[in-house]
Each structure stands twice: as C-alpha cells, then as structure tokens.
C-alpha positions as CSV (number, residue, x, y, z in Angstrom):
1,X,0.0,0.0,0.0
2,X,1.0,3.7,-0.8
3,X,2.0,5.7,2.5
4,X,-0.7,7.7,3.5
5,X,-0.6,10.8,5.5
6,X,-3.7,12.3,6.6
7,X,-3.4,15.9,7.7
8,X,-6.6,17.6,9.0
9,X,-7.0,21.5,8.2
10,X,-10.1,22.5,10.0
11,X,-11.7,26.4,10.3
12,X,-8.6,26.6,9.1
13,X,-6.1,25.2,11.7
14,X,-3.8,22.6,11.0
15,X,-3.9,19.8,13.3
16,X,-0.7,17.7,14.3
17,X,-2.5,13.6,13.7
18,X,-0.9,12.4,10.9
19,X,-0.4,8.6,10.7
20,X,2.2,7.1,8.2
21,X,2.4,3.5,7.0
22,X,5.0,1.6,4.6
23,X,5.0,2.2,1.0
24,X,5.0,-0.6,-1.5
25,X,7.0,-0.5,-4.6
26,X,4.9,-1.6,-7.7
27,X,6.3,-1.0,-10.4
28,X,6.5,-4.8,-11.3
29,X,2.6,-4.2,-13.1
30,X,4.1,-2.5,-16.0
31,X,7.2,-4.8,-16.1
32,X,4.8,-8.1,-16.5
33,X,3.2,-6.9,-19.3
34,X,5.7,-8.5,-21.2
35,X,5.3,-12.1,-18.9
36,X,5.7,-15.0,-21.6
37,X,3.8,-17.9,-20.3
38,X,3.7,-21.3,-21.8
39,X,0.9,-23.3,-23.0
40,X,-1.2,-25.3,-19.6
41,X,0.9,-27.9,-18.8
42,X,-0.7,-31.4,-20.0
43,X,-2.9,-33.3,-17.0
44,X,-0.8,-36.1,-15.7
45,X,-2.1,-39.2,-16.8
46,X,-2.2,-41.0,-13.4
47,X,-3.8,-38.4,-11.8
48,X,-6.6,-38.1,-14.5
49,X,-7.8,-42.0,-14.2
50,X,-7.9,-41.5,-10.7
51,X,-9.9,-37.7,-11.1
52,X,-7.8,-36.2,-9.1
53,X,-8.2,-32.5,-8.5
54,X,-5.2,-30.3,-7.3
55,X,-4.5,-26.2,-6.9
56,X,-1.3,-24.7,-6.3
57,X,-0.6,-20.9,-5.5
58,X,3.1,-20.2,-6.5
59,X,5.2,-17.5,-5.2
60,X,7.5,-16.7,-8.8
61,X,10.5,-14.5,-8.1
62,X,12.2,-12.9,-11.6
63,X,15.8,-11.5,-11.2
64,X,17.3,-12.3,-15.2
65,X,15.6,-11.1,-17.9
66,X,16.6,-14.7,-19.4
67,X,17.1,-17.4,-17.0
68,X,14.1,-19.1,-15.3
69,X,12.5,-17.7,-12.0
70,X,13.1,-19.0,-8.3
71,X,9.8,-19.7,-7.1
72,X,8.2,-21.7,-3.8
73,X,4.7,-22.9,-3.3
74,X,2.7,-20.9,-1.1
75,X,-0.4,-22.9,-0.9
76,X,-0.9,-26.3,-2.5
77,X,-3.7,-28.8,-2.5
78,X,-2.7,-32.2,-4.6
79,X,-0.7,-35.2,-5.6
80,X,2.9,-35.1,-6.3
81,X,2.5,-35.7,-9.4
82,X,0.3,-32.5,-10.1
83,X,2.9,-30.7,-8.0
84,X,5.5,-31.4,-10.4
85,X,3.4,-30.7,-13.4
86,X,2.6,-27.2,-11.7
87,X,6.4,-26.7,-11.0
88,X,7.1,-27.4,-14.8
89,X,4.9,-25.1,-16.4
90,X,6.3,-22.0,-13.6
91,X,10.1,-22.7,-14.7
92,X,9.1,-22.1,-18.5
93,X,8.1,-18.4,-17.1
94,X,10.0,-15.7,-18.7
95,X,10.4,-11.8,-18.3
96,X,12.1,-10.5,-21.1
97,X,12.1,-6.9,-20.6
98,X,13.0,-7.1,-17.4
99,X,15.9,-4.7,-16.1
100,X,19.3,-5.2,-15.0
101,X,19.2,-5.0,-11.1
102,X,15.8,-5.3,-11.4
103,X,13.4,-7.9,-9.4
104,X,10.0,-8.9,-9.9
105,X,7.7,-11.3,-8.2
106,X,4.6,-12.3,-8.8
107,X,1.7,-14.7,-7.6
108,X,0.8,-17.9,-10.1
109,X,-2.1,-20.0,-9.3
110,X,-2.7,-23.3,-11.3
111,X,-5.6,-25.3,-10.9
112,X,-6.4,-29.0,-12.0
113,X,-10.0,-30.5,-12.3
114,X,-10.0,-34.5,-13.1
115,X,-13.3,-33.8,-15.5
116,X,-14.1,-35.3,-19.0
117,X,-10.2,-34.8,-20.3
118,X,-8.9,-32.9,-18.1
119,X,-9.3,-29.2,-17.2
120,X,-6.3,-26.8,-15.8
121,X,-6.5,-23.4,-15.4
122,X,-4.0,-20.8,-14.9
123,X,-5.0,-17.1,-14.9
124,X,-2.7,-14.1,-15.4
125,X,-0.7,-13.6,-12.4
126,X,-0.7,-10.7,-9.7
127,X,2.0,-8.8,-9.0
128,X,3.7,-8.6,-5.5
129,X,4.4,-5.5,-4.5
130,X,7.5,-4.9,-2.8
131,X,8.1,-2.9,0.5
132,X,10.8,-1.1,0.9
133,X,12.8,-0.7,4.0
134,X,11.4,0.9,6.7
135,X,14.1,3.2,7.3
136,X,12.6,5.5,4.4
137,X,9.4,6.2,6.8
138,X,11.6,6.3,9.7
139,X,13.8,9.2,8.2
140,X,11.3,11.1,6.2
141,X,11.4,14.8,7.4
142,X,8.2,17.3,7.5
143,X,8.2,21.0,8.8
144,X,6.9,20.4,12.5
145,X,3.9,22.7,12.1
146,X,1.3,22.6,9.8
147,X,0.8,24.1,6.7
148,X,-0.1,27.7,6.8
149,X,-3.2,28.4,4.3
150,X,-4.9,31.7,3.1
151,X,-7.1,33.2,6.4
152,X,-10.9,33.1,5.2
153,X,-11.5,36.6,5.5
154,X,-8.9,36.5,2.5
155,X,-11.4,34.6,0.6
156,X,-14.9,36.3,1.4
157,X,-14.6,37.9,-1.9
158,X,-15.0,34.4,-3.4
159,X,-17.7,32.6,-1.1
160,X,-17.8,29.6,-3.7
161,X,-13.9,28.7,-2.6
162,X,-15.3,28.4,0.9
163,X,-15.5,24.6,1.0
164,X,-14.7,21.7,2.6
165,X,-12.4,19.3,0.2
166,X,-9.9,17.1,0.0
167,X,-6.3,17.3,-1.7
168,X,-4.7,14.1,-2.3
169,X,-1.1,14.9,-3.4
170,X,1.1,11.5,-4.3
171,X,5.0,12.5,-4.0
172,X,8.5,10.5,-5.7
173,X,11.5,11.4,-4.0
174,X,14.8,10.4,-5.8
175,X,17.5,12.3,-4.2
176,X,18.4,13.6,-0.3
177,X,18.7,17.0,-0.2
178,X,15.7,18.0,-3.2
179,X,12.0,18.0,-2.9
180,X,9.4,15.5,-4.0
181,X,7.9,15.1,-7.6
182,X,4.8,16.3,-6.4
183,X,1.6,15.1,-8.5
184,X,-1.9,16.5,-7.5
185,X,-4.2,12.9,-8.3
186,X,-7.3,14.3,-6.5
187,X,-8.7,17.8,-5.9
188,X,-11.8,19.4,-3.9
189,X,-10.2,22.9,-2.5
190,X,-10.2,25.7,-3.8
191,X,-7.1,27.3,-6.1
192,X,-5.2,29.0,-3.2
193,X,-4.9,26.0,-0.4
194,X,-4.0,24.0,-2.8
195,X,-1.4,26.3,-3.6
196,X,-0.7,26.6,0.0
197,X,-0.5,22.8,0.4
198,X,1.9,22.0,-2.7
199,X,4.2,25.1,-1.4
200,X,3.9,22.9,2.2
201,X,5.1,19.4,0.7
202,X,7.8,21.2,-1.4
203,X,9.6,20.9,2.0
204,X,9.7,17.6,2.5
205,X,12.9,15.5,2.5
206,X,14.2,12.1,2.9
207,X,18.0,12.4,3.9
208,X,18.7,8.8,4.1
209,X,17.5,8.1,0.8
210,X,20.7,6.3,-1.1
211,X,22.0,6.6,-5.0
212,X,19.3,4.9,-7.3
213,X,16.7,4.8,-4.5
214,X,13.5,5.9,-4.5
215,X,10.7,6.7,-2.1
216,X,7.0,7.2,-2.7
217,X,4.6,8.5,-0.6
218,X,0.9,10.1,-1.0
219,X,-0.7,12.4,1.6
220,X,-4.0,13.4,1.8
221,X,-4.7,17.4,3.0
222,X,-8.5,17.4,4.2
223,X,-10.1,21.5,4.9
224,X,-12.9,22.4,6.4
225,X,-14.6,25.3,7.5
226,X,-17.8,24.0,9.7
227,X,-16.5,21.3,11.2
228,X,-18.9,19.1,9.6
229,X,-17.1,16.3,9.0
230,X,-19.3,14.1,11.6
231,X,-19.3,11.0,9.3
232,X,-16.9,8.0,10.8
233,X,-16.5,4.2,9.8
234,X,-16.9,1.4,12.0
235,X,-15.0,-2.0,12.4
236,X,-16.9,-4.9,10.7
237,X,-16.9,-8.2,9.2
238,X,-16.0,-8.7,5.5
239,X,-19.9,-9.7,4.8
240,X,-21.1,-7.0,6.2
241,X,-18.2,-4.7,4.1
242,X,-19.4,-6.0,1.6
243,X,-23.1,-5.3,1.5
244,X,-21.4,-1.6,1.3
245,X,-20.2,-1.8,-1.8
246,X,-21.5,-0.7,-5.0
247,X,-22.2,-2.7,-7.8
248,X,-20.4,-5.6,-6.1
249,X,-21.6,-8.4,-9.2
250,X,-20.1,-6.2,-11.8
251,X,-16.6,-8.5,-10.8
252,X,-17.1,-12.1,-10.9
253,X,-14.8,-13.6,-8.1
254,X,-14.3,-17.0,-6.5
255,X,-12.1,-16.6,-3.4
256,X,-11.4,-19.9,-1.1
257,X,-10.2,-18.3,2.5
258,X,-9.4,-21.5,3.7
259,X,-6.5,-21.5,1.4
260,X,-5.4,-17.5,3.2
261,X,-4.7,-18.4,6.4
262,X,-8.1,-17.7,7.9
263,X,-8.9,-16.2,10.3
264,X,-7.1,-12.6,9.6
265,X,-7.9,-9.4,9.8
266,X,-7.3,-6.3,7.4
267,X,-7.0,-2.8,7.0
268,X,-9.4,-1.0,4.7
269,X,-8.5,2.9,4.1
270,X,-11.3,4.3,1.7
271,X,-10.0,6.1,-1.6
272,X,-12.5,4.6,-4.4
273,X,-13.3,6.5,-6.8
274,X,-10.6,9.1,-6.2
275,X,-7.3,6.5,-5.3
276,X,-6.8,3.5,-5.1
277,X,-8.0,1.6,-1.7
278,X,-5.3,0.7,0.8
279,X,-5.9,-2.5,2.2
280,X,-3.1,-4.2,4.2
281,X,-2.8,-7.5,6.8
282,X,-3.0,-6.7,10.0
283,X,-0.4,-9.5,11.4
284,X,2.1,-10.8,8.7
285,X,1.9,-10.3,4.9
286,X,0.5,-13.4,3.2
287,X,1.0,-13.7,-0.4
288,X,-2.4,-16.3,-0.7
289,X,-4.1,-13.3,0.5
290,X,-3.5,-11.1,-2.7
291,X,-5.8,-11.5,-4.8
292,X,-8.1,-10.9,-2.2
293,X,-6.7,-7.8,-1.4
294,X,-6.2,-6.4,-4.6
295,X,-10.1,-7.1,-5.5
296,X,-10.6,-5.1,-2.4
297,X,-8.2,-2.1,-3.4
298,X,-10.8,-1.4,-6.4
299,X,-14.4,-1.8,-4.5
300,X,-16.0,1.5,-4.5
301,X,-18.4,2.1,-1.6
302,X,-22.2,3.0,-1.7
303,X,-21.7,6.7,-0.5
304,X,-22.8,9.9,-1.2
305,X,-20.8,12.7,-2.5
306,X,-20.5,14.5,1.3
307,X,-20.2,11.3,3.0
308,X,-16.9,10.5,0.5
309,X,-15.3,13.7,0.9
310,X,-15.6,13.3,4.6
311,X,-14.4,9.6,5.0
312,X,-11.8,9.8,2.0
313,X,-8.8,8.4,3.9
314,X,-10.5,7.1,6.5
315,X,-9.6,3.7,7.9
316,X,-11.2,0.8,9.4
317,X,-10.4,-2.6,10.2
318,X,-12.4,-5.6,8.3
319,X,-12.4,-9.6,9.8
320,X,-12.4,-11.9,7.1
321,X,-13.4,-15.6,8.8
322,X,-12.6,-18.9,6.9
323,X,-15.2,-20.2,4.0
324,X,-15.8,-19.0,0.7
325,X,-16.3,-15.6,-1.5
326,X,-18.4,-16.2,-5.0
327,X,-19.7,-13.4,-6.8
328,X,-21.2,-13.3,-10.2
C-alpha cells in the first residue's frame, strides 16, 4: 500500500495527527506486461484416471531477464504428481524486458480438475508488490507545524472557494537534499490551499534516501470550515463490508479463504473512486491473500458525495473468517 498521511485542516487550523504506513514499490505491473507464459501444462495421466483434482498458488520471483525464476509454493492442495506438473509449467516463465538489477515477483495460481479430459486453469498472475525498507518512513522529514493556508477573511470575496475538500497529493523522491515530484491525483479545494498545500510538501525530505533509491509517498490534506465532518467508519466483518459496496456483481470472483490463512484481519482505508484503496494485513503479509486484497483495493463504496469527501482516507479494520467468496 502507498504511505498515507492524513493531515486535518479544519476552520482553518492545522492539526498535528498524521499517521504514516510503509510504501510498497509496484512498479512490477508495468514490467509483466511482457510475462511470456507457456501453453497449460498437459494433465498427468495417473492423476486423470484417478480424477484427481489439485491447486497450487506459486510465489515466482524474476531477477534475469533470461534465466528461469526462483519460485516456492505458497499454498498447494494435490498429488505429487500435479505438484511437479505445476512446477514445470512456472520454470518455462520468462520476463524479457526485465531490467538489470531489477526484481519482480509475482503470484501464479494453477488449478487442475479431473473432469471429462482434463481441465487446468491458470489465470494471469498478480503482482507482489514490494516494501521497501522501513528506514525511508523512519527518516522522512516534514516541517513540524502545519501548513499555513490563506485566512478566510482573505477569501470572502470568493464565497464559492469556501469549501470543505480534500487534496490528495502523491509525491517521488529520488534524491536527499531535493524535494518531491509532487503530482496532484485528486482535488476538492479551492485554487489558493491548494497552492498553499503543494508550497507545504515542497519541504519535504528524505536524507537517508541512497543513489538509485526511491521513495514514494501520498498524503492526503482534508479542509474544512464548519466542522462538519461528523461522518466516521466502523469496524466490521467482511460480509457486512461488503453489503457496502456498490455494484459488487459487476466482478465475478471466486475466493477460497481456507486456502489464506483464515482467520485474519485487514486494514481497509477508503480512496474509491478518487485513489486506489489501501488495504493491508494486520499481522504478517500473506501472499495467498492477494488477490483478495487487490479485488478489495478497487471496490468502491455505496456513499454519497459528502459522505466521500468526509471519510476519503479514513480507515477501518475488516475480519475476514474462513469459508468462501463467490460473486457473479
């Protein structure tokens, strides 16, 4: 998940809670585009007559641009012999455009049914996103007040700029001593806080940050001026989370939680249809749990626009229990 900082700016006084989290690096999505996979491995003979069913859930880690992956199984169901045939088909992975230095990983799932001749499936593979290390969050320097916007009686003259909004601001730093590449991705304030804002980040500074290294981070500036953000999330269970979300059939899915570790918790942080969700384990990171998760990162929420604007950033935490998740 992207690093979040939420910074509230209410009747126009900025407020010191401001909660940072990891960042993960995902820059792997654009590099699979160019994944050659082979043809579905052939169903084992044995395995067949006796109609045996199998699914595997394969960790595949890229680090040559020509040589096979390193891989391990993360979850698998299944005779040896489907085992091997699942192993078989990951080694003929390759990732040709991948760069020097560069590492990839990603999640492959391959399934085997023992019906009529034999039916395996193996979807596209997820990306893993990596997380980088924690010292870049640890070091990551901010002015130590708030930033400083335009006083409202500045802005009678334009009583439609008197509003509450959000300003989501996603920042690249690449070098010590320089600002951020700062990139405004979502925007509900008027013209001069978010000038105010932008001039605020333009601070910020990561002096730990090596040659070659790079740190991302996105913040999200909420203003007010009536103090009417009275709307707040509570904790629930993933059914119930999910009789929230809008148009939830419009993504067929078929997710077995027995195979994720279950019981576990998450961390949902609302950004749909603005950003991207965050959603992130509680306890340790699971890669069975990602397709899950990034299902989740896309669901948008049944909420009206005031409700939105008021929880955008908002986090909550969601218990997924053991059984099943079929949609559509």
């Amino acid at each position: 998940m992207r690093s979040m900082l939420t910074a509230w700016v209410l009747g126009l006084c900025a407020l010191g809670a401001q909660a940072q989290t990891a960042t993960d690096d995902r820059s792997g999505e654009a590099t699979l585009a160019c994944l050659v996979r082979p043809a579905a491995p052939s169903y084992p003979a044995n395995s067949l007559a006796l109609r045996a069913n199998g699914f595997y859930r394969v960790e595949v880690t890229f680090t040559d641009a020509t040589r096979a992956p390193e891989f391990k199984v993360a979850f698998g169901s299944g005779s040896q012999e489907l085992l091997l045939a699942a192993e078989h088909y990951v080694r003929q992975l390759r990732l040709p455009c991948l760069a020097a230095g560069q590492k990839v990983t990603l999640l492959q799932e391959i399934s085997f049914r023992g019906i009529g001749d034999g039916d395996i499936a193996t979807p596209a593979p997820l990306n893993l996103p990596m997380t980088p290390s924690a010292r870049f969050a640890a070091c990551l320097r901010t002015p130590p007040e708030g930033p400083k916007l335009s006083e409202a009686a500045q802005l009678q003259t334009f009583q439609r700029e008197l509003k509450n909004g959000n300003l989501v601001v996603e920042m690249s730093f690449t070098a010590p001593d320089q600002p951020p590449q700062a990139k405004v991705v979502y925007d509900t304030v008027n013209r001069r806080h978010r000038n105010d804002m932008l001039r605020y980040v333009e601070q910020y500074r990561v002096p730990c940050l090596g040659v070659g290294e790079r740190y991302d981070i996105r913040q999200t500036f909420q203003v007010g001026f009536d103090n009417n953000r009275r709307f707040a999330f509570k904790d629930v269970g993933i059914a119930k989370f999910l009789s929230t979300v809008k148009n939830l059939e419009a993504r067929p899915v078929d997710f077995d939680l027995d195979t994720m570790g279950c019981p576990f918790r998450l961390r949902f942080e609302l950004g749909r249809p603005a950003v991207r969700n965050g959603v992130t384990e509680v306890d340790a990171r699971n890669p069975n749990r990602r397709g899950l998760i990034a299902w989740m990162e896309e669901l948008e929420l049944t909420l009206t626009p005031e409700e939105f604007e008021s929880l955008l950033g908002a986090q909550r935490f969601i218990d997924v229990p053991c059984g099943t998740i079929k949609l559509g």
